[in-house]
N, C-alpha and C positions, 0 to 999 in steps of 0.2 A: 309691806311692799317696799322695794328698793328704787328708790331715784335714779336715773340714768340719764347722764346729759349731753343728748348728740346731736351732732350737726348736719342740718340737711341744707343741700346750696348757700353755705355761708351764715346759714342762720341756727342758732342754738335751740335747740328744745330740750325740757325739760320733760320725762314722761317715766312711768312708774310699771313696775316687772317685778313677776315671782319673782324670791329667791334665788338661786339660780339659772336663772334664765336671760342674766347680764350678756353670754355672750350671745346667742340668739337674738337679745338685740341690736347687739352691734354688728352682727354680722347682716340682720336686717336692715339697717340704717345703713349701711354701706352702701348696700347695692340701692336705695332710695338714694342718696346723696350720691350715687354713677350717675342713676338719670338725671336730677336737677344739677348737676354740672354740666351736663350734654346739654340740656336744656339752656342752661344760662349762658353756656359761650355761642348757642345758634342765636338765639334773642335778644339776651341780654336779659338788662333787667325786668324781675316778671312778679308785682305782688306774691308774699308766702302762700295764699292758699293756695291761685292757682297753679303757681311750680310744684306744690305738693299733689294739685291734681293729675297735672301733665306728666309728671313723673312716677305717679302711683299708675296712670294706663298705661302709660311705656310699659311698666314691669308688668302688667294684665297684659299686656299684647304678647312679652315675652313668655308668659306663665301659660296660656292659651296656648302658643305655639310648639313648646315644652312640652304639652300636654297631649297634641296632636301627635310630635312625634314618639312617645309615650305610645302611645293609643296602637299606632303603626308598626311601633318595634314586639306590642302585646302580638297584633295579630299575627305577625310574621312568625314569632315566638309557638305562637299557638296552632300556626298552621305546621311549622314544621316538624310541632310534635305528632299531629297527627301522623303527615309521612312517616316518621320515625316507627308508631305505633305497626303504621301499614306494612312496612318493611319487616319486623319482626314478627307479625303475622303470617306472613306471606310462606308458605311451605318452600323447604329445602330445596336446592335443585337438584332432580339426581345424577349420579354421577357420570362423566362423560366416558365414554367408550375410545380408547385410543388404540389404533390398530399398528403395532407393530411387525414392517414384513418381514418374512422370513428369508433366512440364507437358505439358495439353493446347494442341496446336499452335495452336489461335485463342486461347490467352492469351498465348502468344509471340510471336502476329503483333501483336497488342492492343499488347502492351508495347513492342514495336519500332516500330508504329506512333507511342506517345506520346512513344517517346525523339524521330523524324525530327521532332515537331509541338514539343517542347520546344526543341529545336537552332534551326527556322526562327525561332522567337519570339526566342532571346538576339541571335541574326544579326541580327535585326529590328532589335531593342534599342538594339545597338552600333551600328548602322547609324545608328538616329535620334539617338543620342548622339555621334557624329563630325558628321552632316552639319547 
């Protein structure tokens, strides 16, 4: 086992870890030595054990809370898989009917009419423009 020597609110300890599991402690010890610093500047001075108590439920109060919203972000997770599920369940819609009206036939004679009456005019045109 590996000796590792960290400091909690000012105070050294001396405590023992797998192998590699150096940083996992120091990354634990850190966030314990956050709360006995929060702790020791509201207080002040506070006996090692109980700053180590007080600051071991801070982080229980935080890890509980963590865990709640954990818990919360599951069910939402899980609820909106179901929707998901339901939604792709759910049959196709079919398809919608779109009614497009029709041109009455004397406007389309009209307008065929004006395209033959536009046509003679360019012919025209060109015609007095060559000749």
């Amino acid at each position: 086992m590996a000796e590792q020597t960290i400091t909690i609110g000012h105070k050294e300890f001396t405590v023992a870890c797998q192998p590699g599991e150096e940083d996992y402690l120091r990354a634990a010890a850190e966030m314990l030595d956050t709360e006995a610093r929060t702790l020791l500047n509201q207080i002040g001075r506070v006996p090692a054990e109980r700053m180590l108590l007080m600051a071991g439920l801070m982080l229980a109060d935080k890890t509980a809370e963590a865990d709640d919203r954990l818990r919360a972000a599951q069910d939402e997770i899980a609820s909106l898989r179901d929707e998901i599920s339901r939604l792709h369940a759910r049959p196709e819609p079919s398809p919608r009917e779109v009614e497009v009206p029709m041109i009455p036939q004397d406007v389309t004679d009209a307008l065929t009419e004006l395209a033959a009456r536009a046509e003679a005019v360019a012919e025209d045109l060109e015609a007095r423009a060559k000749g």
